[in-house]
PyMOL Python script that loads the backbone (N, CA, C, O; Angstrom):
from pymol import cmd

cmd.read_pdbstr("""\
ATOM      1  N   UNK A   1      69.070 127.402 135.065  1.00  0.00           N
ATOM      2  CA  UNK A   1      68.343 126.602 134.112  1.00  0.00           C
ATOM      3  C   UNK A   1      67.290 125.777 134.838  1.00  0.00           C
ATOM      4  O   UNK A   1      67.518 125.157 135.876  1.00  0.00           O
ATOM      5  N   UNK A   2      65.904 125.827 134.095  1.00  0.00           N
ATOM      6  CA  UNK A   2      65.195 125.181 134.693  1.00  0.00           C
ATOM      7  C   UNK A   2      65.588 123.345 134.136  1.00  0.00           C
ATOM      8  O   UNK A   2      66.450 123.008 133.325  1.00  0.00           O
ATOM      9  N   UNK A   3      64.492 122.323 135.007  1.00  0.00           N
ATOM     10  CA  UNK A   3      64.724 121.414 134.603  1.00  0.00           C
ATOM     11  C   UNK A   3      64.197 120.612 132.879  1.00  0.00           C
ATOM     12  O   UNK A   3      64.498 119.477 132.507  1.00  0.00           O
ATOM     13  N   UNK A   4      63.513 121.460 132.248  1.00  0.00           N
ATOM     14  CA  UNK A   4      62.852 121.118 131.028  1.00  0.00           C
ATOM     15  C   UNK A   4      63.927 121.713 129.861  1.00  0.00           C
ATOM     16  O   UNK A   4      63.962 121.162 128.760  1.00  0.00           O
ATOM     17  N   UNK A   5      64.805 122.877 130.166  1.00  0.00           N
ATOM     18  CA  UNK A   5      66.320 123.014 129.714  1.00  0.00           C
ATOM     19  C   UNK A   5      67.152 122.301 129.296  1.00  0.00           C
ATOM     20  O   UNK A   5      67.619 122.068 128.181  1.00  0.00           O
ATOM     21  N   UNK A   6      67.421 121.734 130.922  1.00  0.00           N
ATOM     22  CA  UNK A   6      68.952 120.944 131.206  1.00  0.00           C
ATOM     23  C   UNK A   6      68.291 119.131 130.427  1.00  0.00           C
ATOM     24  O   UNK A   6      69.032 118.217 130.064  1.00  0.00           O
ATOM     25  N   UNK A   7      66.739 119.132 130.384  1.00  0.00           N
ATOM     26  CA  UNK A   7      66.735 117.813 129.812  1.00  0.00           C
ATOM     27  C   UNK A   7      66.980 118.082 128.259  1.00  0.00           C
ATOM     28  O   UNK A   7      67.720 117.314 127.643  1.00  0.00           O
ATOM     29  N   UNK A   8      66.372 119.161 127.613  1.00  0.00           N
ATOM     30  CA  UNK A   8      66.908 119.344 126.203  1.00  0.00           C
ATOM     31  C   UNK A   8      68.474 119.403 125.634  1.00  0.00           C
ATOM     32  O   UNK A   8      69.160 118.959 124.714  1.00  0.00           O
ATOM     33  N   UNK A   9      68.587 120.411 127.029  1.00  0.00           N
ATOM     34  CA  UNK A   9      70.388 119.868 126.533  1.00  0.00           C
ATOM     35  C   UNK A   9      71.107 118.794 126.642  1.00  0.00           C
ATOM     36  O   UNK A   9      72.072 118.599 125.903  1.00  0.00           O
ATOM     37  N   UNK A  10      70.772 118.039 127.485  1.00  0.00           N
ATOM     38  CA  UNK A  10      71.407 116.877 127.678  1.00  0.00           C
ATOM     39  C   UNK A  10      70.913 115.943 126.314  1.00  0.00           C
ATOM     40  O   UNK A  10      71.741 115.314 125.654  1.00  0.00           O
ATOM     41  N   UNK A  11      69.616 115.946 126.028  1.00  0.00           N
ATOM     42  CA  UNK A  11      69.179 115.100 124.874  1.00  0.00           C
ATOM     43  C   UNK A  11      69.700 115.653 123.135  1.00  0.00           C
ATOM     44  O   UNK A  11      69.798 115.032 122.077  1.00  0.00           O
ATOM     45  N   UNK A  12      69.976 117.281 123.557  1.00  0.00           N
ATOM     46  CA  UNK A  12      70.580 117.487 122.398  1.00  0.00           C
ATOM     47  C   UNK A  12      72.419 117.024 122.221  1.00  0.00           C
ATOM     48  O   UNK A  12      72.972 116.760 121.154  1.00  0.00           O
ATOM     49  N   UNK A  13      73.040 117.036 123.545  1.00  0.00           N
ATOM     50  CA  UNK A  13      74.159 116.658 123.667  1.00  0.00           C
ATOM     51  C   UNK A  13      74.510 115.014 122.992  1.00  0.00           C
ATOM     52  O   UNK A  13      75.395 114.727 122.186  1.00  0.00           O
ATOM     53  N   UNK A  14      73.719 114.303 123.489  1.00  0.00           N
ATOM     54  CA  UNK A  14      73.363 113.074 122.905  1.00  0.00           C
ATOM     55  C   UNK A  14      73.421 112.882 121.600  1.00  0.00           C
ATOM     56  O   UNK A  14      74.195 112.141 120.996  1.00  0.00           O
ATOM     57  N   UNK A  15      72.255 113.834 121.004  1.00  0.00           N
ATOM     58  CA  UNK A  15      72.178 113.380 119.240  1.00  0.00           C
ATOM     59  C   UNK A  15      73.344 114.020 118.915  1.00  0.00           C
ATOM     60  O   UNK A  15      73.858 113.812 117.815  1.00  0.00           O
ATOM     61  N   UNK A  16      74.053 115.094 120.056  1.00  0.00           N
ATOM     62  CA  UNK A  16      75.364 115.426 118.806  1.00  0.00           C
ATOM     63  C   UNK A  16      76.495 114.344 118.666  1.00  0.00           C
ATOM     64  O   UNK A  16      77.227 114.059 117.718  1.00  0.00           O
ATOM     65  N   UNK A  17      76.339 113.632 120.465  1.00  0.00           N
ATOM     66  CA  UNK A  17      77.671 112.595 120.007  1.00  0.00           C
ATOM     67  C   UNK A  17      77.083 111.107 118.738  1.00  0.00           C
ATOM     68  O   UNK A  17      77.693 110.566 117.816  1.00  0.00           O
ATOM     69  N   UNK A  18      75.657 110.885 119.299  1.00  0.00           N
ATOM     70  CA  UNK A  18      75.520 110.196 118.024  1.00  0.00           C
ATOM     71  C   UNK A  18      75.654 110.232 116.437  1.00  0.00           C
ATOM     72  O   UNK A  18      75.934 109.441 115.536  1.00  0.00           O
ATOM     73  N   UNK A  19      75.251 111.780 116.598  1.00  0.00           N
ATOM     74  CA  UNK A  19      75.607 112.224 115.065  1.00  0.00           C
ATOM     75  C   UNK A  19      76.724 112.215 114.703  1.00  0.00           C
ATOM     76  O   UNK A  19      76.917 111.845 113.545  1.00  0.00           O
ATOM     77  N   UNK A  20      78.034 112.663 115.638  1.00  0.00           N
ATOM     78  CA  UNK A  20      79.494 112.655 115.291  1.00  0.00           C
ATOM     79  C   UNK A  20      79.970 110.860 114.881  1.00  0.00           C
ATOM     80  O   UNK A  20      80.625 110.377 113.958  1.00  0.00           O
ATOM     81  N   UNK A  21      79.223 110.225 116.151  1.00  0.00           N
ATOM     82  CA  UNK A  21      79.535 108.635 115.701  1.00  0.00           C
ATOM     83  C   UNK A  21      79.408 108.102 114.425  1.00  0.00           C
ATOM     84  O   UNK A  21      80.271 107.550 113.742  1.00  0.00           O
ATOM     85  N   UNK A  22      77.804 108.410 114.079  1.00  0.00           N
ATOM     86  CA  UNK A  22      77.487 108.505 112.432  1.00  0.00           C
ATOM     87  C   UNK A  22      78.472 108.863 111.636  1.00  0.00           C
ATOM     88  O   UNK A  22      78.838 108.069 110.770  1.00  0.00           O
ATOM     89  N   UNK A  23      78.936 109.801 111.737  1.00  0.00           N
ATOM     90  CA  UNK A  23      79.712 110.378 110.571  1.00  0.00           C
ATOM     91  C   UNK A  23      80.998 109.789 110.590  1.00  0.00           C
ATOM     92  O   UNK A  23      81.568 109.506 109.536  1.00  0.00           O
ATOM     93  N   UNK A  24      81.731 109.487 112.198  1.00  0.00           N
ATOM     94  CA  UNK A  24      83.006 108.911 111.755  1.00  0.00           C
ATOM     95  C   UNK A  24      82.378 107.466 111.612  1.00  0.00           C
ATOM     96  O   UNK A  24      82.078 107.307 112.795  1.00  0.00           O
ATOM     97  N   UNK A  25      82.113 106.707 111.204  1.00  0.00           N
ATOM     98  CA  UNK A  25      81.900 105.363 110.926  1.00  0.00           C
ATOM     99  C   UNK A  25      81.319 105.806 109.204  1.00  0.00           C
ATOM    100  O   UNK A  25      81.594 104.968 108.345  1.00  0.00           O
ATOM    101  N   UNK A  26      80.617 106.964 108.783  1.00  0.00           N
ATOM    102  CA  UNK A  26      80.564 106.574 107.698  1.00  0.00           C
ATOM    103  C   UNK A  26      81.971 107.393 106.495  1.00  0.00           C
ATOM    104  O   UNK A  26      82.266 107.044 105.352  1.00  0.00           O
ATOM    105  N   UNK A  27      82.426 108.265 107.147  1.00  0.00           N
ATOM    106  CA  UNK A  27      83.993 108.338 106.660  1.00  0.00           C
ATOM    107  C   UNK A  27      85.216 106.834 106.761  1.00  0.00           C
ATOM    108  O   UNK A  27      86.056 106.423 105.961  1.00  0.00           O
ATOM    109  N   UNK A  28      84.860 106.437 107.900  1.00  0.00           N
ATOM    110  CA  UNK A  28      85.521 105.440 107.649  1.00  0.00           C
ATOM    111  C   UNK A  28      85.331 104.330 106.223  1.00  0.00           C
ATOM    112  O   UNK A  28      86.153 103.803 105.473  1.00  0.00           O
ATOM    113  N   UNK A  29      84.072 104.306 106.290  1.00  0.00           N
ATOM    114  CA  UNK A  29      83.133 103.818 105.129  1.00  0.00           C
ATOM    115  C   UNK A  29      83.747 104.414 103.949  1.00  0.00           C
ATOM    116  O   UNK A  29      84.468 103.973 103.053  1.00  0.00           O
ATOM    117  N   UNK A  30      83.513 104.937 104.074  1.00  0.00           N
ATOM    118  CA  UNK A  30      84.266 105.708 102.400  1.00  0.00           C
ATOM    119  C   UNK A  30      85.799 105.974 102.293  1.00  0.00           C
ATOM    120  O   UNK A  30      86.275 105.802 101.171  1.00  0.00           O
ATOM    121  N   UNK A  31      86.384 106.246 102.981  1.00  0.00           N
ATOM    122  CA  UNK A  31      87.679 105.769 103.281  1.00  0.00           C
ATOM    123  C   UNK A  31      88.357 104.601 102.830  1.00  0.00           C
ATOM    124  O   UNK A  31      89.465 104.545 102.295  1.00  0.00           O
ATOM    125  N   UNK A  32      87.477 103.563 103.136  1.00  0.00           N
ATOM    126  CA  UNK A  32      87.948 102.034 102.371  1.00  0.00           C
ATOM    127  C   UNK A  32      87.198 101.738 101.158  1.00  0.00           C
ATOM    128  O   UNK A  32      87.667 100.784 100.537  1.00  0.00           O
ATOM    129  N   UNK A  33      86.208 102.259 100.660  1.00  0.00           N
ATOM    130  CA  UNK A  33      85.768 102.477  99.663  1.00  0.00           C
ATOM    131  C   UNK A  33      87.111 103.279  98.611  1.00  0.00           C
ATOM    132  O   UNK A  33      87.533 102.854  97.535  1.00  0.00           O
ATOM    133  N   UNK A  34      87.422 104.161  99.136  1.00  0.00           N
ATOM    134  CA  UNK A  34      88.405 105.083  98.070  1.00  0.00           C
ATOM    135  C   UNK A  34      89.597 104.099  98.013  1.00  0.00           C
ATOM    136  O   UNK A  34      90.156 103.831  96.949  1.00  0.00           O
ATOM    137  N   UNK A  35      89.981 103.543  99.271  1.00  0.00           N
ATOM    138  CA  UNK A  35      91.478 102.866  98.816  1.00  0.00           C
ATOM    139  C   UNK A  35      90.701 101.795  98.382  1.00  0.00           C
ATOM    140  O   UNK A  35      91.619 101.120  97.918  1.00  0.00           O
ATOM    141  N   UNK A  36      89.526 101.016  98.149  1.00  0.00           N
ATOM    142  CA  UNK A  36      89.759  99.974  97.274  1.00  0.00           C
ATOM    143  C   UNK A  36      89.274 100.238  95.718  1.00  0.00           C
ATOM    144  O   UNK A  36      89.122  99.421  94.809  1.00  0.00           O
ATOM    145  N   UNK A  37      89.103 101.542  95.732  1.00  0.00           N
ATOM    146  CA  UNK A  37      88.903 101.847  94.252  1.00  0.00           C
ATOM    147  C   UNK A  37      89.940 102.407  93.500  1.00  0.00           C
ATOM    148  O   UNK A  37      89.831 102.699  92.309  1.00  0.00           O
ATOM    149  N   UNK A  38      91.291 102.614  94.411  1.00  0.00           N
ATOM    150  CA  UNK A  38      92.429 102.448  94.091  1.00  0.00           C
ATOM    151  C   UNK A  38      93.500 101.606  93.390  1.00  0.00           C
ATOM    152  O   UNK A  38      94.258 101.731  92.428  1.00  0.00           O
ATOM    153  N   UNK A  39      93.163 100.548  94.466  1.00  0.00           N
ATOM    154  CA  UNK A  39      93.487  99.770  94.393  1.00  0.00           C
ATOM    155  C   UNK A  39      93.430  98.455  93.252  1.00  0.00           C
ATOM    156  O   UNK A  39      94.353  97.692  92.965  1.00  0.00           O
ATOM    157  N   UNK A  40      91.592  98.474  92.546  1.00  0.00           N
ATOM    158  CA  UNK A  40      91.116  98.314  91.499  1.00  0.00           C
ATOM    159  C   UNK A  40      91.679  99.115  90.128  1.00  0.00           C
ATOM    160  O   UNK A  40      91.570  98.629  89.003  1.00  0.00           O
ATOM    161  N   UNK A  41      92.264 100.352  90.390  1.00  0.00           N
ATOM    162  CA  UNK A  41      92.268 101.127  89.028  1.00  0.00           C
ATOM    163  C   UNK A  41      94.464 100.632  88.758  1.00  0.00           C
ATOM    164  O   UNK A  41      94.983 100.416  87.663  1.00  0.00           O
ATOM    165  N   UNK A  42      95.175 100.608  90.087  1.00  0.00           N
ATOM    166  CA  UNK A  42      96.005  99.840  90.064  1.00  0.00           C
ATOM    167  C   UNK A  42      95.984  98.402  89.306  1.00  0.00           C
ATOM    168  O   UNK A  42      96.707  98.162  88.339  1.00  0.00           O
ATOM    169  N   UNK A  43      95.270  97.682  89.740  1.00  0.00           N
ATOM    170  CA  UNK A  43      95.021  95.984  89.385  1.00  0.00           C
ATOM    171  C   UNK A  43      95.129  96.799  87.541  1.00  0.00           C
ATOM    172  O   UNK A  43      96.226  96.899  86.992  1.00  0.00           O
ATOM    173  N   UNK A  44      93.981  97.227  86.932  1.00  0.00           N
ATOM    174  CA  UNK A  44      93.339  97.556  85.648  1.00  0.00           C
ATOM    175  C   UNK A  44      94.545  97.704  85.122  1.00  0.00           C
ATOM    176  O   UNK A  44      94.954  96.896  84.288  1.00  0.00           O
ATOM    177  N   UNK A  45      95.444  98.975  85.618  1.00  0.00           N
ATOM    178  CA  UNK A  45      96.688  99.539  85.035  1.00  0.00           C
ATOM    179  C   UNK A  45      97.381  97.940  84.607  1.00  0.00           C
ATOM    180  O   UNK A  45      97.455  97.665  83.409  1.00  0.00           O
ATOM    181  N   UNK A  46      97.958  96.749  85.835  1.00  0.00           N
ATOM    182  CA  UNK A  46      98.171  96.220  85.440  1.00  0.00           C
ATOM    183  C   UNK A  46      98.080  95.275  84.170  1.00  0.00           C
ATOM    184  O   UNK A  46      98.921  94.927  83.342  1.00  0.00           O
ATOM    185  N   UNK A  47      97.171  95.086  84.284  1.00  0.00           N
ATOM    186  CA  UNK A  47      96.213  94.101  83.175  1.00  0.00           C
ATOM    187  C   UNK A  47      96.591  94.731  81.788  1.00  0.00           C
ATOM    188  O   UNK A  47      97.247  94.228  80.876  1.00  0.00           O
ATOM    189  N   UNK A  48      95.882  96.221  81.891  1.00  0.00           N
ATOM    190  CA  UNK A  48      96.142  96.870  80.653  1.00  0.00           C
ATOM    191  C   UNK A  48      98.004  96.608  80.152  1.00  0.00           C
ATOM    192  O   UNK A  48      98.247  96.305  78.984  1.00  0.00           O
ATOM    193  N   UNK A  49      98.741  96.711  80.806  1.00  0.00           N
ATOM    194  CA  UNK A  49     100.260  96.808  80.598  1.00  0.00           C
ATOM    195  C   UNK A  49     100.551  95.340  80.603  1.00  0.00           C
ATOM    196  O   UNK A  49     101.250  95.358  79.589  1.00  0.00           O
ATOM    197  N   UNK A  50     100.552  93.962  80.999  1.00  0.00           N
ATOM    198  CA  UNK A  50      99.975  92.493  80.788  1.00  0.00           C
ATOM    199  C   UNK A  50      99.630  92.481  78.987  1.00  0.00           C
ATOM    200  O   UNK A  50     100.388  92.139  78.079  1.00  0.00           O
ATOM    201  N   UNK A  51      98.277  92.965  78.913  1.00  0.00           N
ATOM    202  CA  UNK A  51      97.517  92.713  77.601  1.00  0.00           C
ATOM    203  C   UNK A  51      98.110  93.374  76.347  1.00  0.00           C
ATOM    204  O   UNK A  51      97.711  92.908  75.280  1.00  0.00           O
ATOM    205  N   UNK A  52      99.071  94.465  76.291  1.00  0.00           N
ATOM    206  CA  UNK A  52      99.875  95.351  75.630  1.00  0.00           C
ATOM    207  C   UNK A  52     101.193  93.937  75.443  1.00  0.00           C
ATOM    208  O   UNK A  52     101.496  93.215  74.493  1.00  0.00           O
ATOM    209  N   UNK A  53     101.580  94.026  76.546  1.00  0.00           N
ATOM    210  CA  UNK A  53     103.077  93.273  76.307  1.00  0.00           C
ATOM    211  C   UNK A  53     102.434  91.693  75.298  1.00  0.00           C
ATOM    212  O   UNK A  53     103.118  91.163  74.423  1.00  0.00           O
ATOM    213  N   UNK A  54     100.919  91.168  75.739  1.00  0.00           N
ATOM    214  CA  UNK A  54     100.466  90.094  74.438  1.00  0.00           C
ATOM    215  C   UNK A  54     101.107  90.273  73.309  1.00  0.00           C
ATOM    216  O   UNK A  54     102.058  89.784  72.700  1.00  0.00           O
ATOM    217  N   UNK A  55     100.034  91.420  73.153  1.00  0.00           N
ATOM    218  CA  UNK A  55      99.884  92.015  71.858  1.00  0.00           C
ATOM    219  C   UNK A  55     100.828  92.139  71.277  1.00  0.00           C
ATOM    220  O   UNK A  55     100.537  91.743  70.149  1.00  0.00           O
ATOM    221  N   UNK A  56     102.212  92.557  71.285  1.00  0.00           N
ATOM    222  CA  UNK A  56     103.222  92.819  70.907  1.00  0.00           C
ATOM    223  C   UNK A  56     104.262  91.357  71.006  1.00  0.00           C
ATOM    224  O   UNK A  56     105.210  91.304  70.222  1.00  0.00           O
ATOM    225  N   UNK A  57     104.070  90.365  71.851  1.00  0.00           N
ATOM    226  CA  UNK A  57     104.548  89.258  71.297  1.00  0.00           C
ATOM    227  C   UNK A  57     104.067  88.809  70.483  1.00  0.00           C
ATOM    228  O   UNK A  57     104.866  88.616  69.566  1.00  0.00           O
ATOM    229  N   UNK A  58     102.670  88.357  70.179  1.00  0.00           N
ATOM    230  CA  UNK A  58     101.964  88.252  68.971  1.00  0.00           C
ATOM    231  C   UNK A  58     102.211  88.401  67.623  1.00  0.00           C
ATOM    232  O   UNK A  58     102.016  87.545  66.761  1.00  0.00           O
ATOM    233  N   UNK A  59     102.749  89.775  67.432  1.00  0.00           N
ATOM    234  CA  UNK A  59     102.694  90.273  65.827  1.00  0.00           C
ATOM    235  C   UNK A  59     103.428  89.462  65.308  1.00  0.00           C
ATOM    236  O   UNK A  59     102.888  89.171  64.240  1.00  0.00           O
ATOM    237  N   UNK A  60     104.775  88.653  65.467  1.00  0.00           N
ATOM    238  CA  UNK A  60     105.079  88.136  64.510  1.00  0.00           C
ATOM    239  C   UNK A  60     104.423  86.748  63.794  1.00  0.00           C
ATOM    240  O   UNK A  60     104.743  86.587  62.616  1.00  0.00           O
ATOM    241  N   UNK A  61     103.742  85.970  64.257  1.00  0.00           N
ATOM    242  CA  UNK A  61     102.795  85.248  64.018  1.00  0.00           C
ATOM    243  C   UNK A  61     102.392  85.428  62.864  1.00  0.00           C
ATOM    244  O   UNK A  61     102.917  84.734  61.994  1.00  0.00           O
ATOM    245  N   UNK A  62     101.663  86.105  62.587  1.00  0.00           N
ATOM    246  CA  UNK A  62     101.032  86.101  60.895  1.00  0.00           C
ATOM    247  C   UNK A  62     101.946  87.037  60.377  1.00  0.00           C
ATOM    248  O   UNK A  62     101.357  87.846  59.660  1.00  0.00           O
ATOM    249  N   UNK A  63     103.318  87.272  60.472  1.00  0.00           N
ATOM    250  CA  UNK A  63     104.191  87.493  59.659  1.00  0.00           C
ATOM    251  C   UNK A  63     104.865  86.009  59.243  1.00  0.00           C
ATOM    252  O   UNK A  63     104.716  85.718  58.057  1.00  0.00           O
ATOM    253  N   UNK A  64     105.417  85.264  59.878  1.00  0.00           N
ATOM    254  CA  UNK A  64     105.907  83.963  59.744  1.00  0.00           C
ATOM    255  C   UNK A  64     104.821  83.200  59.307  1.00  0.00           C
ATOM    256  O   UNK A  64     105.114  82.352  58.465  1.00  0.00           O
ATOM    257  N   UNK A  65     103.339  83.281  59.733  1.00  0.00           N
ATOM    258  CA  UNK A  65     102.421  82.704  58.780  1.00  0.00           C
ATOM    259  C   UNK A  65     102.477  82.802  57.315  1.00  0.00           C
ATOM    260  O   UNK A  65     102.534  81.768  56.649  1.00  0.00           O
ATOM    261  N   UNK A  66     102.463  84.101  56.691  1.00  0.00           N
ATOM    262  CA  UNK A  66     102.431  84.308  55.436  1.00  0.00           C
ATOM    263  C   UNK A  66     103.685  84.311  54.464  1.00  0.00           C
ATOM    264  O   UNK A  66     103.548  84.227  53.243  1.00  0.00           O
ATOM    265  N   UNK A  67     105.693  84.479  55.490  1.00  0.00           N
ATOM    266  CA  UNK A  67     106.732  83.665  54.789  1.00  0.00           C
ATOM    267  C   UNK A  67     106.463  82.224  54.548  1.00  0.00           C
ATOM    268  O   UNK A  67     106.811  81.758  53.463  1.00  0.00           O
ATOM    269  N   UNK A  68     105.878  81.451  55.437  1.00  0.00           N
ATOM    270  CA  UNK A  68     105.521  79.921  54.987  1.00  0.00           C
ATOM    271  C   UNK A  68     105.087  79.477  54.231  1.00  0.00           C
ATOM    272  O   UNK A  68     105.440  78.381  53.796  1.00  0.00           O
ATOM    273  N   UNK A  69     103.804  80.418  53.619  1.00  0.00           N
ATOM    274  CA  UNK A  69     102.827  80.400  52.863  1.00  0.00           C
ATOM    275  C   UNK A  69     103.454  80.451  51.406  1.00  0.00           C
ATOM    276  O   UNK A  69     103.343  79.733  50.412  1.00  0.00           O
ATOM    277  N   UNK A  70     104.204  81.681  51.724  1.00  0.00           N
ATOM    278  CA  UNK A  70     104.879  82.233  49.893  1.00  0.00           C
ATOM    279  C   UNK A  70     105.830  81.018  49.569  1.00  0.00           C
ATOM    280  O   UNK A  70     105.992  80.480  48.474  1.00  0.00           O
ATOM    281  N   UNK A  71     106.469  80.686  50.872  1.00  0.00           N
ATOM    282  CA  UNK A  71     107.622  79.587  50.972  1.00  0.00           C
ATOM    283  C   UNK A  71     107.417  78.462  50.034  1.00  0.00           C
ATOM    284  O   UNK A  71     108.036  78.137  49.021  1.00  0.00           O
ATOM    285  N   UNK A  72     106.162  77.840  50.763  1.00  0.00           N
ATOM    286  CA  UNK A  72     105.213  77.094  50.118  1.00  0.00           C
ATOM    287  C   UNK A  72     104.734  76.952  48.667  1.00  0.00           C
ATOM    288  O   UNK A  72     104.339  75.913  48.137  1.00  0.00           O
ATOM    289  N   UNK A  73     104.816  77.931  48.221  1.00  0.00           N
ATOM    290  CA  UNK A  73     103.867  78.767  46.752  1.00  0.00           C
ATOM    291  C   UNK A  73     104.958  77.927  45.626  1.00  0.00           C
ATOM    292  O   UNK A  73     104.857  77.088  44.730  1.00  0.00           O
ATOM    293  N   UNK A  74     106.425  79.023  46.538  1.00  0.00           N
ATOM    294  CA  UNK A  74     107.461  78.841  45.446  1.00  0.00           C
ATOM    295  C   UNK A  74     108.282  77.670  45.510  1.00  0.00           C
ATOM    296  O   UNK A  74     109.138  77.616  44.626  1.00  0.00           O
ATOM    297  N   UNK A  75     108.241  76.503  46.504  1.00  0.00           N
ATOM    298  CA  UNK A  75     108.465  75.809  46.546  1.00  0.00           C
ATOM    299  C   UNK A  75     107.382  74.195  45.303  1.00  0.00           C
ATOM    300  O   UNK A  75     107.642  73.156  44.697  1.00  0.00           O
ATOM    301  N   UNK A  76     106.488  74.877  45.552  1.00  0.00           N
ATOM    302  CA  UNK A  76     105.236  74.223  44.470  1.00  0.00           C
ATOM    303  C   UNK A  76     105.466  74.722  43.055  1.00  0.00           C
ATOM    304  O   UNK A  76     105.393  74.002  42.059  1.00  0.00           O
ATOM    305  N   UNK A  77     105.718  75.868  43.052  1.00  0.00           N
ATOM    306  CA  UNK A  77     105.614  76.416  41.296  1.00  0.00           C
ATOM    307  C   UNK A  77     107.296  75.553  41.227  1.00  0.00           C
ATOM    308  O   UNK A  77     107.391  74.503  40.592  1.00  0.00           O
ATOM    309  N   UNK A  78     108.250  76.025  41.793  1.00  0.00           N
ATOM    310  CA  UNK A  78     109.326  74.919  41.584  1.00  0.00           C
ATOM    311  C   UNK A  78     109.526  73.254  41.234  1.00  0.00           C
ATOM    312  O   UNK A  78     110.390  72.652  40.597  1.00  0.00           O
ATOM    313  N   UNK A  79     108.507  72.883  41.841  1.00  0.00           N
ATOM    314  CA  UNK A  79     109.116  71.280  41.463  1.00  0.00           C
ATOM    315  C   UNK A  79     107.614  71.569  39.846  1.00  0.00           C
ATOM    316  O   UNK A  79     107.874  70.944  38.818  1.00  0.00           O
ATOM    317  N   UNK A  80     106.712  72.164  39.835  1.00  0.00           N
ATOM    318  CA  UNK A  80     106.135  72.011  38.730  1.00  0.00           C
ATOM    319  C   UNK A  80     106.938  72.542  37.098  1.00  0.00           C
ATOM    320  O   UNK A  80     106.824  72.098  35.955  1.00  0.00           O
ATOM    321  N   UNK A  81     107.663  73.556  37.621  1.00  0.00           N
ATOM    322  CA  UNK A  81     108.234  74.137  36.408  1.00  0.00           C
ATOM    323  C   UNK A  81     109.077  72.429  36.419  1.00  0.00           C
ATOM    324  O   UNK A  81     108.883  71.752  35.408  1.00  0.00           O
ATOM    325  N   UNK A  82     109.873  71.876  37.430  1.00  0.00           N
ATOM    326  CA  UNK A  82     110.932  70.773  37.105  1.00  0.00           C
ATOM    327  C   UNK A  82     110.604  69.936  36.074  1.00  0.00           C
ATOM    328  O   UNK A  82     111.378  69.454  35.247  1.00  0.00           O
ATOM    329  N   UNK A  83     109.045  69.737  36.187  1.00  0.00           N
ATOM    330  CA  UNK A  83     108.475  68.104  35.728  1.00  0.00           C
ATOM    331  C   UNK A  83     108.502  68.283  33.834  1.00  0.00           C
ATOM    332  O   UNK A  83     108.165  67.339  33.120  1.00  0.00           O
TER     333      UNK A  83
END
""", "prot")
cmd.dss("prot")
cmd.show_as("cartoon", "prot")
cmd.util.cbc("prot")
cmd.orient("prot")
């Protein structure tokens, strides 16, 4: 090999380890990208299963709202029929 060769190879040897560097640093990159978009769709799951269990303590609320109400009604038409 002449010397205008061995300098190309050596300079191509170069961009290959730089290029390999590139790439593992940007896998790594995405790597923690994926587990924290995991990790986010985890959190969500939670929340969603949180906001469900609300919801379902909730309902009786405006059921006991509207026994009070009638409660109320017939407790009023009662003392009026009394008078």
């Amino acid at each position: 090999m002449t010397t205008p060769e061995v300098s190309v190879a050596l300079e191509l040897e170069r961009l290959r380890g730089t290029c390999e560097t590139g790439f593992t640093r940007v896998d790594g990159q995405l790597a923690l990208l994926v587990q924290r978009g995991d990790q986010t769709d985890k959190d969500i799951a939670e929340l969603k299963a949180e906001v469900e269990a609300l919801k379902r303590a909730r309902w009786p609320l405006p059921s006991i709202a509207a026994v009070v109400s009638v409660s109320a009604l017939a407790v009023t038409l009662w003392q009026a029929a009394g008078r």
